[in-house]
Backbone of each chain as ProteinMPNN parsed JSONL, in Angstrom:
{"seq_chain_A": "XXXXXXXXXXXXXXXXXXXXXXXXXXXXXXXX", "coords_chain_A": {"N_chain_A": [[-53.599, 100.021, 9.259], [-55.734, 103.105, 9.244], [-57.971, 104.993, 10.371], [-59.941, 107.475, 9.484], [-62.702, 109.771, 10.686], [-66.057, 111.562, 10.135], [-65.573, 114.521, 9.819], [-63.409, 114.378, 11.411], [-59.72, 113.971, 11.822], [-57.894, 114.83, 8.605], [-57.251, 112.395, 6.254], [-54.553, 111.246, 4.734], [-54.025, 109.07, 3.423], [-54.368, 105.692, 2.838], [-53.098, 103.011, 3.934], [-52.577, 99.234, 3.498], [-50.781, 96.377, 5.319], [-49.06, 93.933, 5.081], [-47.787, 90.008, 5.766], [-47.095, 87.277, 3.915], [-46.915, 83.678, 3.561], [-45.978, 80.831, 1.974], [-47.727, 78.312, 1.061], [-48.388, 75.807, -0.546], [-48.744, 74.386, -4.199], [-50.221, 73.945, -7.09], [-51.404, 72.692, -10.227], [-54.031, 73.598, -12.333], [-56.142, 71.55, -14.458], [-58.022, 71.962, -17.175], [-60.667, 70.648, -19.027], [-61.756, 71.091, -22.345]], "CA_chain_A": [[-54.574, 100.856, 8.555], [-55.606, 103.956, 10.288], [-59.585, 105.396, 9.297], [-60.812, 108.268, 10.169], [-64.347, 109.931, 10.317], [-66.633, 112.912, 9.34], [-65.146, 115.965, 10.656], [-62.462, 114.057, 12.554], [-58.232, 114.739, 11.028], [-58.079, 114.77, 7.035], [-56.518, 111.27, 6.168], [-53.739, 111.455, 3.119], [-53.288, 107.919, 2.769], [-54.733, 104.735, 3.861], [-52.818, 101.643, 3.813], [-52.9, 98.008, 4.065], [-49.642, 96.05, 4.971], [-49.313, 92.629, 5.805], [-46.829, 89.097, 5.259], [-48.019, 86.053, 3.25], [-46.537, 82.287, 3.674], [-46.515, 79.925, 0.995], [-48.324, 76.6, 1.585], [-48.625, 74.733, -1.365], [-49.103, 75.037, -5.528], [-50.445, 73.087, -7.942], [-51.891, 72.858, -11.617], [-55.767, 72.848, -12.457], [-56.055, 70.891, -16.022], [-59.393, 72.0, -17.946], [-60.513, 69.918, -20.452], [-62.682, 72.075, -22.96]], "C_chain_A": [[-55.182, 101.829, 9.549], [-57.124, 104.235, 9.469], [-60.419, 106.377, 10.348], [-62.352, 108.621, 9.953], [-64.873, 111.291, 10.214], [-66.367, 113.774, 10.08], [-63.999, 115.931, 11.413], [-61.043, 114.509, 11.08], [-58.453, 114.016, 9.419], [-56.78, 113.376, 6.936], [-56.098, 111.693, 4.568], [-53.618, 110.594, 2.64], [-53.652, 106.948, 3.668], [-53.853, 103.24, 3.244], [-52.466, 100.378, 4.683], [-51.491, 97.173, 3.778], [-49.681, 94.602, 5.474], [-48.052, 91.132, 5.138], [-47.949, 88.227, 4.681], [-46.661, 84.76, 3.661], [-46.88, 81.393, 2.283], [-46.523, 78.444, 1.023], [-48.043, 75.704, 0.787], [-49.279, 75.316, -2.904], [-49.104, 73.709, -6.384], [-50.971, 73.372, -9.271], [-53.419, 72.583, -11.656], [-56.084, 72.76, -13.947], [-57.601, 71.097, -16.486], [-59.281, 71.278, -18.757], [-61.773, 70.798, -20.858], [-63.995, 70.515, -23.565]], "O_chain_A": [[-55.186, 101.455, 10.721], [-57.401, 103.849, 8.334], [-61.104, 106.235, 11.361], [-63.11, 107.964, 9.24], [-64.044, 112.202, 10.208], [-66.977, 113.843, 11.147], [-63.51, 116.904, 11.987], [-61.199, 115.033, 9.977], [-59.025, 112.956, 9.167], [-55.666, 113.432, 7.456], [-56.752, 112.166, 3.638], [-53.178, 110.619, 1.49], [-53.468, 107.016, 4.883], [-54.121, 102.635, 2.206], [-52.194, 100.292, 5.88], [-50.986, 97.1, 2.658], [-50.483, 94.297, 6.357], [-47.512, 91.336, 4.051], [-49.17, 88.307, 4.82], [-45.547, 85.14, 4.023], [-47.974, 81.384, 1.717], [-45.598, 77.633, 1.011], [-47.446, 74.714, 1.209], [-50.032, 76.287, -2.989], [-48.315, 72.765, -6.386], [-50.978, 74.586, -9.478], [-53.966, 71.602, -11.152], [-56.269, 73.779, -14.612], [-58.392, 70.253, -16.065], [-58.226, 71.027, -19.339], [-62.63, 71.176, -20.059], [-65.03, 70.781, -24.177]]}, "seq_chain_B": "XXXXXXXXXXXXXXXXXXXXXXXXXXXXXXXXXXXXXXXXXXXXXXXXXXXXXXXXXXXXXXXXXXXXXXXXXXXXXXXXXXXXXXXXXXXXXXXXXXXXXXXXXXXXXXXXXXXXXXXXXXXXXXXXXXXXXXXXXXXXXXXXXXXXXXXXXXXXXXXXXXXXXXXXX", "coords_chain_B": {"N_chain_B": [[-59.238, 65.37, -27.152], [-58.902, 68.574, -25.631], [-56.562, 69.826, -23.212], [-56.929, 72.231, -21.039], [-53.942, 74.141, -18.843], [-53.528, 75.541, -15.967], [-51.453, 77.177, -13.789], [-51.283, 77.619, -9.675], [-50.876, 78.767, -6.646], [-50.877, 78.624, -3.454], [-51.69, 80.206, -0.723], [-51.151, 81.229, 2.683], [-52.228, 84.229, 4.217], [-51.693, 87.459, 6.311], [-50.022, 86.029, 8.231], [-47.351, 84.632, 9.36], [-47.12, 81.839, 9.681], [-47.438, 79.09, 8.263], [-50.652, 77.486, 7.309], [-51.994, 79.413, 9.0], [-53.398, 82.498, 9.219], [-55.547, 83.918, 6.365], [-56.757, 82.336, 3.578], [-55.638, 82.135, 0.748], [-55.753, 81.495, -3.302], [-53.929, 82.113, -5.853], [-53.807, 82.956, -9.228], [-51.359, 83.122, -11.205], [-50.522, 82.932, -13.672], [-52.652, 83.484, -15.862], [-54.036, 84.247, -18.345], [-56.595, 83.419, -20.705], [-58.384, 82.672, -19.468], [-61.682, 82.814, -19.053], [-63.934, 85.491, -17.586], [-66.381, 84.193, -16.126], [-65.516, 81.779, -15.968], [-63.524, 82.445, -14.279], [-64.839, 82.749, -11.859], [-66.489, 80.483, -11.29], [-63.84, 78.65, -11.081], [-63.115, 79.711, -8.913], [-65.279, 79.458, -6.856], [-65.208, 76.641, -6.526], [-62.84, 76.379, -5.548], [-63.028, 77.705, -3.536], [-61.562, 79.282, -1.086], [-61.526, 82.468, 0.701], [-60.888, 84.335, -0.806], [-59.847, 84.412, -4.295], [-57.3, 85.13, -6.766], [-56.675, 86.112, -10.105], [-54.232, 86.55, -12.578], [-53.422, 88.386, -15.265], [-51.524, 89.595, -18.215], [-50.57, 93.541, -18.057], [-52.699, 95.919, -18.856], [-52.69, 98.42, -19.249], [-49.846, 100.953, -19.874], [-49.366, 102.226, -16.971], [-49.689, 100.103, -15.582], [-48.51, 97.101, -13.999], [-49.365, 94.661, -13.688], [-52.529, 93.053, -14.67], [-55.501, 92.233, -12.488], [-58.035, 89.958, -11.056], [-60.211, 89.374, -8.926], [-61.767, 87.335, -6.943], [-64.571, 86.251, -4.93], [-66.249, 83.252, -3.772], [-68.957, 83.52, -4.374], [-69.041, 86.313, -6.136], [-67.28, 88.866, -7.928], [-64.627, 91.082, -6.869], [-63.904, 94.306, -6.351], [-61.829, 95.499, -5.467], [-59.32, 94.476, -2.725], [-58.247, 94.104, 0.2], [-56.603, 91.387, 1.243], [-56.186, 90.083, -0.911], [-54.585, 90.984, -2.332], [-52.093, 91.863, -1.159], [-51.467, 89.143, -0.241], [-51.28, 88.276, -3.029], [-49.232, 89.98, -4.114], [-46.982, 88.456, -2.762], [-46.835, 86.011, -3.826], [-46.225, 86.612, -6.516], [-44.097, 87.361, -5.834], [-42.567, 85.298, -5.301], [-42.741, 83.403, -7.399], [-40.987, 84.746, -9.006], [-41.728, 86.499, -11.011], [-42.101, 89.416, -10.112], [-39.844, 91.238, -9.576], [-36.872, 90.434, -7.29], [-35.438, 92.589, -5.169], [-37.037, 94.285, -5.756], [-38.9, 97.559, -5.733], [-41.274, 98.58, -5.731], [-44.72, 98.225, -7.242], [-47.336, 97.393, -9.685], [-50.713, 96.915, -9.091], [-53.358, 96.051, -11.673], [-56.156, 96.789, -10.701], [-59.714, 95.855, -10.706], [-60.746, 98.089, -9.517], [-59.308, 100.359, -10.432], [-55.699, 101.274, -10.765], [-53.195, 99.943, -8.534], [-51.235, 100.777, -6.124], [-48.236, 98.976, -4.662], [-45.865, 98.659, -1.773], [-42.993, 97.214, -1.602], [-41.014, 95.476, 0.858], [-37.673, 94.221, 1.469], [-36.261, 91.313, 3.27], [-33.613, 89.714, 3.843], [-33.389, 88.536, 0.965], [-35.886, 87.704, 0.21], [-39.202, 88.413, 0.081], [-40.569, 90.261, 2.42], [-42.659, 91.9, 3.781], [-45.383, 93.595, 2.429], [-46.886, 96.778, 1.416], [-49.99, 98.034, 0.775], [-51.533, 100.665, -0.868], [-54.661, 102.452, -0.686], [-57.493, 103.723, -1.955], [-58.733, 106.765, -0.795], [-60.8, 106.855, 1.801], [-64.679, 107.453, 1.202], [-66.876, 108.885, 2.647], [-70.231, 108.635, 3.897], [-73.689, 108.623, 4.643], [-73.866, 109.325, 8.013], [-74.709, 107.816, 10.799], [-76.884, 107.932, 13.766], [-78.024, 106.297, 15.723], [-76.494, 104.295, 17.402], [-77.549, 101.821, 18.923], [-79.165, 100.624, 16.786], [-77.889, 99.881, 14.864], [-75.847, 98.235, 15.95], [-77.817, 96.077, 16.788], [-78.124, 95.014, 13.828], [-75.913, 93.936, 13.3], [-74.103, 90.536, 13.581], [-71.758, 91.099, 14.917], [-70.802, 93.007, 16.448], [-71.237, 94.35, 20.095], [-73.586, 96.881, 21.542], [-72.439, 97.497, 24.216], [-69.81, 97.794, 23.368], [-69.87, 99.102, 21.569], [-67.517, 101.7, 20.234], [-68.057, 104.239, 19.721], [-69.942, 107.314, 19.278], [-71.256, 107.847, 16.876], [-71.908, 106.829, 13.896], [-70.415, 106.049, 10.637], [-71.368, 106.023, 7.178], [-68.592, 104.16, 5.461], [-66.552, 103.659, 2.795], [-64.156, 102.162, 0.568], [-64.476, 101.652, -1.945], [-64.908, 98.916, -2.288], [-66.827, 97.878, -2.928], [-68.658, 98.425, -5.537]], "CA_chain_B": [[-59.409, 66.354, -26.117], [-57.768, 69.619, -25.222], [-56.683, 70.403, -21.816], [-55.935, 73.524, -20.89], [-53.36, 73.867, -17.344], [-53.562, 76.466, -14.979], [-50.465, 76.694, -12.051], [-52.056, 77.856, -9.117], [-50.368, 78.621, -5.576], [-51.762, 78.292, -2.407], [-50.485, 81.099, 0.395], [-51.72, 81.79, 3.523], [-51.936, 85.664, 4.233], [-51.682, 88.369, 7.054], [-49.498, 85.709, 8.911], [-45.834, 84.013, 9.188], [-47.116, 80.56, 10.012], [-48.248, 77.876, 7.57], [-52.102, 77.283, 7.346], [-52.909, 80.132, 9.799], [-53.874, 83.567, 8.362], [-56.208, 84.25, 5.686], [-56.208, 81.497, 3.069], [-55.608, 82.226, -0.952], [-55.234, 81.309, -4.472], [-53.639, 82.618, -6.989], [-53.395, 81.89, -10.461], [-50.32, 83.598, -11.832], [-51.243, 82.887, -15.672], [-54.492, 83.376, -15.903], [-54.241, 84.573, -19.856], [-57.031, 82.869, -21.535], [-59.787, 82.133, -18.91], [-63.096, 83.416, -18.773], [-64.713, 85.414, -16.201], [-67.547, 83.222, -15.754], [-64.545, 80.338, -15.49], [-62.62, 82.525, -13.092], [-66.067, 82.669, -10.596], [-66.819, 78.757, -11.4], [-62.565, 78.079, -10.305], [-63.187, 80.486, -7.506], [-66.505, 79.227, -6.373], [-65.249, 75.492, -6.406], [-61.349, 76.03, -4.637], [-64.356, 77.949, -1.664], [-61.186, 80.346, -0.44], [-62.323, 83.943, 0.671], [-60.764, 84.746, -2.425], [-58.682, 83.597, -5.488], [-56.697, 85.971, -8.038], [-56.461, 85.718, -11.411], [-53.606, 87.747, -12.804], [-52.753, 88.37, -16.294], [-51.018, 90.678, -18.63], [-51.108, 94.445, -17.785], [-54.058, 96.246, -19.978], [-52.03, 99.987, -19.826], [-48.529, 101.431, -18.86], [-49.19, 102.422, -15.543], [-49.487, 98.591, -14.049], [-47.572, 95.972, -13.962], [-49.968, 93.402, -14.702], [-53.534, 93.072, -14.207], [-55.401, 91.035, -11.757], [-59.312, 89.865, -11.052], [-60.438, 89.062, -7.485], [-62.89, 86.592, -7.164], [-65.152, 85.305, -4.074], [-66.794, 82.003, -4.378], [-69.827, 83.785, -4.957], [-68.789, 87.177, -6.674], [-66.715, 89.254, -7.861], [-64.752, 92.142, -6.079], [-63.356, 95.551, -7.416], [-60.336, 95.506, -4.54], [-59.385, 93.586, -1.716], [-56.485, 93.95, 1.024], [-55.486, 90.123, 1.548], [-55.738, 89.18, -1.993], [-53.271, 91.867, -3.008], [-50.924, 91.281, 0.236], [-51.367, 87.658, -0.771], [-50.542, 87.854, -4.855], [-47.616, 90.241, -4.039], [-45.674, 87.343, -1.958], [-46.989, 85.124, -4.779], [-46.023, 86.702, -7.317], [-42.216, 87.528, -5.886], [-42.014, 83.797, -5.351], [-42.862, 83.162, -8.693], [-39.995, 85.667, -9.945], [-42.505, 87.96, -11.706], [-41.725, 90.396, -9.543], [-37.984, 90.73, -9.589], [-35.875, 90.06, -6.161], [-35.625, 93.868, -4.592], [-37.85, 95.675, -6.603], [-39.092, 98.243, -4.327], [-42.954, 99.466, -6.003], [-45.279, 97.275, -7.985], [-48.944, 98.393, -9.493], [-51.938, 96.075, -9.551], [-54.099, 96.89, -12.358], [-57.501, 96.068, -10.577], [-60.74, 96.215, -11.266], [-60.857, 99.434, -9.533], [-57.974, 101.266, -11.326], [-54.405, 100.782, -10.642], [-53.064, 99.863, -7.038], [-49.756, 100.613, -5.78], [-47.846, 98.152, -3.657], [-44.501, 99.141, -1.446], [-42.273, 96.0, -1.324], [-39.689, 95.146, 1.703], [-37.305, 92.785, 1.45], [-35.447, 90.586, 4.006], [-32.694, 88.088, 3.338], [-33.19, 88.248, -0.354], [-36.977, 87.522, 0.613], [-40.443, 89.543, 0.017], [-40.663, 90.392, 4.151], [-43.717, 92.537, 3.962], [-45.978, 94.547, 1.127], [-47.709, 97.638, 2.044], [-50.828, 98.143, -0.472], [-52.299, 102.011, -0.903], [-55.733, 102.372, -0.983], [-58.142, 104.893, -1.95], [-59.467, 107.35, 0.155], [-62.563, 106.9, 2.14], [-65.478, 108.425, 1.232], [-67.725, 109.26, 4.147], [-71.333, 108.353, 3.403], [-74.325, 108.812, 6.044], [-73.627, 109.388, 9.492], [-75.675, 106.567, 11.338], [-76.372, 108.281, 15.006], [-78.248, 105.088, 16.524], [-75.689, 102.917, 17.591], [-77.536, 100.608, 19.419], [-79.7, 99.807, 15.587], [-76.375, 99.208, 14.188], [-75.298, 97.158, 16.243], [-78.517, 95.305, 16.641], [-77.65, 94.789, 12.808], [-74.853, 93.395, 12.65], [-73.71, 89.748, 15.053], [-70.747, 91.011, 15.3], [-70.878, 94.232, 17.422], [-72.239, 94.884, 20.857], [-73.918, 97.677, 21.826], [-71.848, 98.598, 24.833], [-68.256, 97.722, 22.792], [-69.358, 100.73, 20.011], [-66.484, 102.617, 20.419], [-67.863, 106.071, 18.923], [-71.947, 107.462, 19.231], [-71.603, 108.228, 15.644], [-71.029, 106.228, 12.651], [-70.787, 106.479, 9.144], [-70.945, 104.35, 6.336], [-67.629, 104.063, 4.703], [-66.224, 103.002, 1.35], [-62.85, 102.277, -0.003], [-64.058, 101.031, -3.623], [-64.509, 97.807, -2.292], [-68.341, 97.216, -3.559], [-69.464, 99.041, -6.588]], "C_chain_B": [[-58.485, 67.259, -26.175], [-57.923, 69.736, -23.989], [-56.046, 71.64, -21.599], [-55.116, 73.651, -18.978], [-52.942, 75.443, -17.52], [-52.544, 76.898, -13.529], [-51.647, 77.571, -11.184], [-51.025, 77.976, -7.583], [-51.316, 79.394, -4.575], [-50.904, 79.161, -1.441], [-51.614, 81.431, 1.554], [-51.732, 83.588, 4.002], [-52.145, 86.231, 5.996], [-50.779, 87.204, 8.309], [-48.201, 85.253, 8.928], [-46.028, 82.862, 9.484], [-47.912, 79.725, 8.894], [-49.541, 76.955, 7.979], [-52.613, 78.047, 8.911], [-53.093, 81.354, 8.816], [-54.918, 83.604, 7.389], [-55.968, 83.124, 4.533], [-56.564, 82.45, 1.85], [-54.835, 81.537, -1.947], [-55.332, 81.946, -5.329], [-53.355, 82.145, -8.289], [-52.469, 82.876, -11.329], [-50.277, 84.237, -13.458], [-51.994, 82.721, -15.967], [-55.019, 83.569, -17.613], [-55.639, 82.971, -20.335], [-58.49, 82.316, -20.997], [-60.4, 83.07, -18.516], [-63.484, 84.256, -18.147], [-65.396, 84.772, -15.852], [-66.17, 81.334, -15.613], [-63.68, 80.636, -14.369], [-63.365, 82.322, -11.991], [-66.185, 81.092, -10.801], [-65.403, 78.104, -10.479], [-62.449, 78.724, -8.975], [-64.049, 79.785, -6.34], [-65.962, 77.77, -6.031], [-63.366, 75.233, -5.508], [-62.175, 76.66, -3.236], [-63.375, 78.658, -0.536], [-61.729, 81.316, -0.365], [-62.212, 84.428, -0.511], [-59.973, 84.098, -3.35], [-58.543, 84.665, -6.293], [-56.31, 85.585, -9.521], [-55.461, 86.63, -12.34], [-53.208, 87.345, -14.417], [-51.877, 89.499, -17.009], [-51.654, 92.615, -18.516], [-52.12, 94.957, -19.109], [-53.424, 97.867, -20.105], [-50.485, 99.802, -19.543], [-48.508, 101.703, -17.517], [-49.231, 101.288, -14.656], [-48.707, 97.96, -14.43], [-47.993, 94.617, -14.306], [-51.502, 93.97, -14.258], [-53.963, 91.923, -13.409], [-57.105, 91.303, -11.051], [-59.196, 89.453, -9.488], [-61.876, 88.406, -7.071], [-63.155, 86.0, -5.221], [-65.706, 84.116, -4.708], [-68.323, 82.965, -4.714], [-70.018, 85.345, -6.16], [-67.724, 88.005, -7.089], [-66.224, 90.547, -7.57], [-63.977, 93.337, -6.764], [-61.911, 95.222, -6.918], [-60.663, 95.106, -3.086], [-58.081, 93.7, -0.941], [-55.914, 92.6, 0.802], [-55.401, 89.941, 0.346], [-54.656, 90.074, -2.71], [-52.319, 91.427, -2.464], [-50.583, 89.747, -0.455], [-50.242, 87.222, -1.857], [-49.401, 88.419, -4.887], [-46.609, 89.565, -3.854], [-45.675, 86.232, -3.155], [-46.129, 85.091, -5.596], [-44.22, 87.027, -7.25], [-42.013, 86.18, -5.6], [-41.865, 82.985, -6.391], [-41.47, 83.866, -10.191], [-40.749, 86.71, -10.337], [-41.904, 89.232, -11.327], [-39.954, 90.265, -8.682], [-37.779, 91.048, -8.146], [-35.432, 91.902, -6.15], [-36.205, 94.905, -5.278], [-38.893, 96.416, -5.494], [-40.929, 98.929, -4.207], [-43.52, 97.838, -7.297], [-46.651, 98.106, -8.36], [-49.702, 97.321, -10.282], [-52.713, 96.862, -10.395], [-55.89, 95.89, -11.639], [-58.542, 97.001, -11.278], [-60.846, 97.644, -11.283], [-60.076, 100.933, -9.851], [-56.641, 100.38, -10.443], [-53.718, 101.113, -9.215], [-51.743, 99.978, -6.692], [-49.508, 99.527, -4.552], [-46.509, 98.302, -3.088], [-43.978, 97.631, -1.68], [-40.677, 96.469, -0.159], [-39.243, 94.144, 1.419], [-36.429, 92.614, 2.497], [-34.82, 89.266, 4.196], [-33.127, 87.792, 2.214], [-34.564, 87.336, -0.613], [-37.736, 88.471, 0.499], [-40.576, 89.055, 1.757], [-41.908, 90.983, 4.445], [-43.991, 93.411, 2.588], [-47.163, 95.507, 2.052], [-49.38, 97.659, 0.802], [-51.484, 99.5, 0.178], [-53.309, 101.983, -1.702], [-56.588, 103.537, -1.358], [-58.55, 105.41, -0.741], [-60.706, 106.763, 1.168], [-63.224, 107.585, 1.62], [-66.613, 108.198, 2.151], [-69.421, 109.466, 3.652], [-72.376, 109.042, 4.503], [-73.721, 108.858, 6.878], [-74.879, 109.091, 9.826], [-76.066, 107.75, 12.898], [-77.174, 107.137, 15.779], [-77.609, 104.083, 15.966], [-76.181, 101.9, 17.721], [-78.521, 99.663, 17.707], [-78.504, 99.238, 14.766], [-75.675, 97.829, 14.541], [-76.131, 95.769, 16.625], [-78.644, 94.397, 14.834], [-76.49, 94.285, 12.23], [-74.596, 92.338, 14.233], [-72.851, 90.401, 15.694], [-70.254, 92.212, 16.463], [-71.78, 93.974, 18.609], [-72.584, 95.861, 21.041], [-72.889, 98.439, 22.6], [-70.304, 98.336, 24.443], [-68.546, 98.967, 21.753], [-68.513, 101.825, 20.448], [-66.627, 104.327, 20.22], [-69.813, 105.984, 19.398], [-72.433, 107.943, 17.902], [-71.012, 107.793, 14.623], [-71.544, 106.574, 11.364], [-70.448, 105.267, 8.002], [-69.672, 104.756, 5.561], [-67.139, 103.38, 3.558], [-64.926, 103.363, 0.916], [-62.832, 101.638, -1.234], [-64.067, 99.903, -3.117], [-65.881, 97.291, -2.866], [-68.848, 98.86, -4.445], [-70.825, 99.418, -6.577]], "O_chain_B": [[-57.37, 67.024, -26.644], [-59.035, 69.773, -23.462], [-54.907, 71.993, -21.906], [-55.769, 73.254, -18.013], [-52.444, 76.17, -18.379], [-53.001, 76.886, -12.386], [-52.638, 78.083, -11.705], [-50.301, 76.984, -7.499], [-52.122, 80.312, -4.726], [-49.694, 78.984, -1.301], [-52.753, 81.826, 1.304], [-50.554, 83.946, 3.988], [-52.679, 85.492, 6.822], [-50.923, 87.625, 9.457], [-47.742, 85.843, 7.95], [-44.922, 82.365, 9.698], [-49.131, 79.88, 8.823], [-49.516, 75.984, 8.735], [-53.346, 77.515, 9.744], [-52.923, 81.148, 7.615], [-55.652, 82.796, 7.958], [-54.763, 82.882, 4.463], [-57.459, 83.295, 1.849], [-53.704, 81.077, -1.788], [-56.376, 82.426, -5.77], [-52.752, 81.092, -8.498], [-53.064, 83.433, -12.252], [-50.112, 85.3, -14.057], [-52.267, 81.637, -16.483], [-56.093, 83.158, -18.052], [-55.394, 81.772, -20.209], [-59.395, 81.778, -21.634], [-60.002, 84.006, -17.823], [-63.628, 83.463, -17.217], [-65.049, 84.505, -14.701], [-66.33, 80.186, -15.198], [-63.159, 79.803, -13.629], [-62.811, 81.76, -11.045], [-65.58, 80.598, -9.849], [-65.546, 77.346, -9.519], [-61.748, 78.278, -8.067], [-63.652, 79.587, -5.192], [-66.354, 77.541, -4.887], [-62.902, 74.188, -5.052], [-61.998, 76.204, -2.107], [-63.781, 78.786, 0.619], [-62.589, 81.488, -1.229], [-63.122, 84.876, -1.208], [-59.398, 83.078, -2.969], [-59.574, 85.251, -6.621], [-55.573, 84.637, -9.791], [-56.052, 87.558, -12.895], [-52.781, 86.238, -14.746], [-51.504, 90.392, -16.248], [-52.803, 92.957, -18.797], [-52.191, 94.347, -20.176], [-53.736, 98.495, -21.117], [-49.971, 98.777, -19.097], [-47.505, 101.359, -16.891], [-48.966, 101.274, -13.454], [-48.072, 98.339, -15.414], [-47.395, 93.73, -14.915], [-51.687, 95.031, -13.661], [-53.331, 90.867, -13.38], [-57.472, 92.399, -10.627], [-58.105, 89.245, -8.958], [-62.914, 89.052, -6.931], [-62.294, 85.535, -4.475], [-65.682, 83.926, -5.924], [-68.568, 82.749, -5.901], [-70.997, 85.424, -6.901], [-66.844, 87.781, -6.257], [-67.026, 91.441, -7.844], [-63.435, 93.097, -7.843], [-61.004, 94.801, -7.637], [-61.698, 95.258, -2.436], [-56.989, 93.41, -1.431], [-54.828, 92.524, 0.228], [-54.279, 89.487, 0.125], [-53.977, 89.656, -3.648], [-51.581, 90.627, -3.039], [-49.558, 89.422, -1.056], [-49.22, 86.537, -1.883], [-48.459, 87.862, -5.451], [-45.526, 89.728, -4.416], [-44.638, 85.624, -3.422], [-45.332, 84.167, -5.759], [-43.379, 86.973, -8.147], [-40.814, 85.942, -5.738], [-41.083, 82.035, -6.437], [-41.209, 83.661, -11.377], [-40.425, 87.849, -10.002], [-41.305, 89.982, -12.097], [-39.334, 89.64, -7.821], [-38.494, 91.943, -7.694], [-35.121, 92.4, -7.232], [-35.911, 96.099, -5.342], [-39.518, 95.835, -4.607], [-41.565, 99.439, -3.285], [-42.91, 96.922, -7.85], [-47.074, 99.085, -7.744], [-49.569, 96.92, -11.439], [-52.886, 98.063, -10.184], [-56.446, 94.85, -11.993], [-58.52, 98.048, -11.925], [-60.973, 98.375, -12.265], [-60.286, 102.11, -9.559], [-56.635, 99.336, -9.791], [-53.657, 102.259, -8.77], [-51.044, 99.042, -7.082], [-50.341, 99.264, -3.684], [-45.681, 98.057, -3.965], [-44.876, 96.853, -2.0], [-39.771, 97.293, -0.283], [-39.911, 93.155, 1.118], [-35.748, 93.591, 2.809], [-35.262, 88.172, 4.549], [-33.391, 86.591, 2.151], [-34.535, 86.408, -1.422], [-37.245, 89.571, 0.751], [-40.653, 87.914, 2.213], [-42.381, 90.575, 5.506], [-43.108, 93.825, 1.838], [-47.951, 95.176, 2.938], [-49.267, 96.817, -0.089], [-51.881, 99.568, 1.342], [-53.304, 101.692, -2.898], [-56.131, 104.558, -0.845], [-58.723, 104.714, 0.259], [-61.532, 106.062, 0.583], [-62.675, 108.648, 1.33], [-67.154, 107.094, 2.206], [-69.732, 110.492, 3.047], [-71.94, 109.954, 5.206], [-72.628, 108.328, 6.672], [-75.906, 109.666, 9.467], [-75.143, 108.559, 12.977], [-76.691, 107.144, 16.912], [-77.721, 103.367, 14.97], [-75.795, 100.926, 17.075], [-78.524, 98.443, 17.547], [-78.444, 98.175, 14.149], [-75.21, 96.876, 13.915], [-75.589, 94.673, 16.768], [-79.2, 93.304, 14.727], [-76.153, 94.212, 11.048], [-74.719, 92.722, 15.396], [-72.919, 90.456, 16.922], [-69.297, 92.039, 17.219], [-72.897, 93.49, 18.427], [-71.635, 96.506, 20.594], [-72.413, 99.514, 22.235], [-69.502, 98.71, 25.299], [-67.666, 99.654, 21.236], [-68.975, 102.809, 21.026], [-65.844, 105.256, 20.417], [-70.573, 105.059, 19.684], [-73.575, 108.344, 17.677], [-69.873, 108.12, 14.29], [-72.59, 107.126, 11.02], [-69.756, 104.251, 7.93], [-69.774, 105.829, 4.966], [-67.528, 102.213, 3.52], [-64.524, 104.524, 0.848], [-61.825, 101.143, -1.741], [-62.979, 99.402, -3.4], [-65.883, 96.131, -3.278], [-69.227, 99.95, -4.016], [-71.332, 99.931, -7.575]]}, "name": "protein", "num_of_chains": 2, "seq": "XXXXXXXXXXXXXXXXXXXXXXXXXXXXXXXXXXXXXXXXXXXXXXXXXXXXXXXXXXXXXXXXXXXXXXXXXXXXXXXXXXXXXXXXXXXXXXXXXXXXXXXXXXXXXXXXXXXXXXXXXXXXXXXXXXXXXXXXXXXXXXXXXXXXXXXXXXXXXXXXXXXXXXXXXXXXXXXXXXXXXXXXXXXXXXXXXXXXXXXXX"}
């Protein structure tokens, strides 16, 4: 991510990139 | 009784190692619960955040999707996007080399690049709004007496500004 500031170079596009891992998944049972 | 079931997956974010990075949950199929039940399931799993994604609400997304702290809720958020992307291609949702995706958040509709490697989500970029450039602060050292996390002689600049990317309303 790159971020500029007031008066500093005109930003066209800010982005956010990043990996994920997957740990673990389960069910969450409501009862009404 | 009725029960209603919720899947839910658990991913660590911004890393490649299992239980380091950023922790989250997502809830894939969220159709049918609350807001005030998504902040209560948020507030009580006590990750930075949890997602709640359901069916898109226009044409331009792909689905929609809530972003919850344990204590509030947020317009847009880097990890929990990054996060629900890997989620959601693990889940299938998001088909095996599809190359764009678009969160419908709170704060309008979010694009997401997708890489893949070895028939794997490898990385997601997420494009954010602009900044918009608020005050310009020029005492550093009150700033940084304001916040733990800064020192004085680490402020990198003698002039700051408050910034906003839509992340607090």
């Amino acid at each position: 991510m790159s971020i500029g500031s007031p008066g500093g170079p005109e930003i066209s596009s800010v982005r956010v990139g990043g990996t994920s891992v997957f740990v673990a998944k389960g069910t969450m049972e409501l009862e009404d | 009784m009725a029960i209603s079931r919720y899947r839910y997956l658990h991913c660590d974010v911004f890393t490649d190692r299992r239980f380091g990075g950023n922790q989250l949950a997502v809830f894939p199929q969220a159709a049918g619960l609350s807001a005030h039940t998504m902040q209560q399931i948020a507030r009580e799993i006590g990750f930075a955040e949890t997602t709640f994604v359901t069916a898109a609400e226009g044409p331009d997304t792909d689905v929609r999707m809530r972003i919850f702290t344990p204590g509030n809720e947020l317009p847009m958020a880097g990890h929990p996007v990054v996060g629900s992307t890997f989620a959601l291609a693990r889940e299938g949702s998001i088909a095996r080399g599809r190359t764009d995706w678009v969160f419908g958040l709170t704060i309008g509709p979010t694009p997401v690049a997708l890489e893949w490697a070895g028939g794997r989500l490898g990385f997601a970029w997420m494009t954010q709004r602009l900044p918009e450039f608020g005050r310009v602060f020029d005492d550093v050292a009150a700033i940084a007496k304001a916040s733990s996390r800064i020192r004085p002689r680490a402020a990198p600049a003698d002039r700051w500004a408050r910034t906003s990317y839509g992340t607090r309303s």
